[in-house]
Each structure stands twice: as C-alpha cells, then as structure tokens.
C-alpha positions in Angstrom: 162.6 88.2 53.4 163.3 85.5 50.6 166.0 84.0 52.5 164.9 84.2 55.7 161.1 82.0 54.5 161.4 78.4 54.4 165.1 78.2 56.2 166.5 79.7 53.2 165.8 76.9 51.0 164.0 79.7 48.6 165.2 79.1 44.9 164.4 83.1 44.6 166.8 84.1 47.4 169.5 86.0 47.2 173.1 84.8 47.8 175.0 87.9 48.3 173.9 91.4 48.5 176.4 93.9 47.2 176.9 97.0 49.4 179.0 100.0 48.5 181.6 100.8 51.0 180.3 104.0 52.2 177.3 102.4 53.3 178.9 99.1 54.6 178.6 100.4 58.2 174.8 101.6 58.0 173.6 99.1 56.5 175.2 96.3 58.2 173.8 98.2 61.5 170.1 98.2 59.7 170.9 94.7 58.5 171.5 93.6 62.1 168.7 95.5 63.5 166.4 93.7 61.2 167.4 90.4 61.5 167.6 90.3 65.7 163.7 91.2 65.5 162.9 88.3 63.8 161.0 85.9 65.7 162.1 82.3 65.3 159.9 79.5 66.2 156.6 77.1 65.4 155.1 79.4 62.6 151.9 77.9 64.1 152.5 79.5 67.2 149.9 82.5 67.3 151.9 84.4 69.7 
C-alpha cells in the first residue's frame, strides 16, 4: 500500500518487487486483482 498512498511519492515505497518465476503468473493475476479494486478519487469523498 506504500506506493499506492500519497501518489507514490512515499520515501518507504518500494521500487521493484522481486518475484520468482514460478509464481510470476499468480501473482501478477493477484497483483492485478488488487490493484483494479482500488478506488481512486477525492479521499474526502465518504462514499
């Protein structure tokens, strides 16, 4: 979540994230997964 706060503009967030290639595929699914459900918008929005 470090990269995703604050645009990415988190001193603590991570770069790259090192995957081993027999879990490439999963977790790229799970990474894409998690990402699409983020909402975007005014974080003052309550809805």
């Amino acid at each position: 979540m470090a990269k995703i706060r604050n645009a990415g503009e988190s001193c603590i967030a991570a770069n790259r994230i090192f995957v081993a290639h027999s879990l490439y595929t999963k977790f790229s699914e799970a990474l894409a997964e998690k990402m699409a459900a983020l909402k975007m918008g005014d974080g003052r929005d309550e809805t």
